[in-house]
N, C-alpha and C positions, 0 to 999 in steps of 0.2 A: 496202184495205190496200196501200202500197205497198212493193214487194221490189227493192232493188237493187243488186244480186249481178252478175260473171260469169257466164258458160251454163258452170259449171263444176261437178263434183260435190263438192268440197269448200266449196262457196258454200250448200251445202243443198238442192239441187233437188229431188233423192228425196223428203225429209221436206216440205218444201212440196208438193209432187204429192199425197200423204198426206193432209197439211190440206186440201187444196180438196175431195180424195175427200170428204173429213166434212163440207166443208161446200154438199157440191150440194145438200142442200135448204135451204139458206138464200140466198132471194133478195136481199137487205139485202148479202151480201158479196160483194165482186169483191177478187182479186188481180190489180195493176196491178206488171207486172216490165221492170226499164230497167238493159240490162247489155251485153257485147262476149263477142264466142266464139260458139259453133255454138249457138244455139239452134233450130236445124232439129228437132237429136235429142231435146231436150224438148217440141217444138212436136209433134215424132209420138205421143210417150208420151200427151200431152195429148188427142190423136185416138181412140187406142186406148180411154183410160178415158174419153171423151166428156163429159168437161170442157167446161163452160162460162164457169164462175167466174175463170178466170184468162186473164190477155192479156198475151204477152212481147212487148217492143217490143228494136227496139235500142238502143245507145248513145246517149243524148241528150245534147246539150252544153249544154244550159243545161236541167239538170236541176231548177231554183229553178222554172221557172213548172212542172213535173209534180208536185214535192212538194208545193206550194200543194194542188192534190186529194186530196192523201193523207189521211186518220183517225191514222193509224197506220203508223210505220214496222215493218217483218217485216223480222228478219234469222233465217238459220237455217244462218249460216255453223259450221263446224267452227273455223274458227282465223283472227284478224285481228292487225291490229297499233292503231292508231288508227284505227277509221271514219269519213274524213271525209264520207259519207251517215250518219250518226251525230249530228253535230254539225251537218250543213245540216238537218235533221229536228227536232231539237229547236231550232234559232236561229229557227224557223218555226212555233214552239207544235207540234211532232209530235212525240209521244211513241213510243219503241223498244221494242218488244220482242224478244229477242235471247238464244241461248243464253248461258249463263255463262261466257264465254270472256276471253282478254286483251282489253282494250279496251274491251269491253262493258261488266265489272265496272266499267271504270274511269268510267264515263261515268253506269250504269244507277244509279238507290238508286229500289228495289223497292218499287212502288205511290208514288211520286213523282212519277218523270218516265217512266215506263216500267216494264218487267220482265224480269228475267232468269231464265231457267229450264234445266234437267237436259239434255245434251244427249238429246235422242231421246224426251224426253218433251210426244210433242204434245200426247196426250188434255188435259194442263193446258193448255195454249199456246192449245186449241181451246176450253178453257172459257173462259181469262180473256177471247180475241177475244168470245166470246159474251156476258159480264157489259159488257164495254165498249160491246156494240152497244146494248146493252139499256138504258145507264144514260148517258146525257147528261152529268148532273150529274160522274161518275165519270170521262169521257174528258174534260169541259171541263177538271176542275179538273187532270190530270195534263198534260193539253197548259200550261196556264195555264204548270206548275210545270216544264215542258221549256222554255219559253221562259225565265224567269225563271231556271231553272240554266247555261242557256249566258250568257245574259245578264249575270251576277254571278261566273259561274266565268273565261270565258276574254274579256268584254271588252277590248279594245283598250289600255286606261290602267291594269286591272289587270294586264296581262300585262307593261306596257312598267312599271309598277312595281316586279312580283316581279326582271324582268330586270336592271335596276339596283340595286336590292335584293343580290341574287345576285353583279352586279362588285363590287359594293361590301367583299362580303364574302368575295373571292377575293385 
């Protein structure tokens, strides 16, 4: 699962610390976190509850060759504006799972390309990660459909159409 957020608490850190709690006995998942800010103070919290599952890195700049490893993008942000680890995630068949926030909605259609869910409610977040590990066929076909929505939504010649489009009818 890859997470990448700020070391911020509105980026969802708590609530992912949470999930990994649920998911120490599951060897099959690792949290992989690529972000900027003080991650010392979650790297302690991480100590405390003896967490294994999760590895915060910092800031990468070419974030494309660490998403390539990813299953599954995890956001558990409180508030965004446009994600664009959102849109680099599914341009690369990775499918978002992501509270229900601006942005998200704008992006997510639910057991598609992804999921969006209740803020604060992991126990679901923590089953669907679980039905996805479990079912091949289930994460192929929504990655398949994360590439193919970026693909057909924000393309390069549909975009530079809607925008001519648009003067046209300005």
């Amino acid at each position: 699962i890859g997470y990448i957020a700020a070391y911020k608490k509105n980026k969802g850190y708590e609530d992912l610390l949470k999930l990994a709690e649920m998911f120490k006995n599951y060897s099959n998942i690792h949290i992989i976190c690529y972000g900027y800010g003080n991650l010392h103070y979650y790297q302690k919290k991480i100590q405390l509850l003896n967490l294994k599952n999760i590895q915060l890195n910092h800031f990468e700049k070419n974030i494309l060759n660490k998403i390539k490893n990813f299953d599954i993008l995890l956001s558990l942000s409180y508030r965004e504006g446009l994600p664009i680890s959102f849109l680099e995630c599914m341009s690369q068949g990775i499918p978002v799972l992501s509270y229900n926030i601006r942005g998200a909605k704008d992006l997510i259609v639910n057991d598609y390309n992804g999921h969006t869910f209740n803020k604060k409610n992991i126990g679901e977040i923590f089953d669907k990660i679980i039905i996805l590990s479990k079912n091949n066929d289930k994460l192929s076909k929504i990655s398949n459909n994360s590439y193919k929505y970026i693909d057909n939504k924000f393309d390069k010649t549909i975009i530079a159409k809607q925008i001519v489009e648009f003067i046209n009818n300005v």
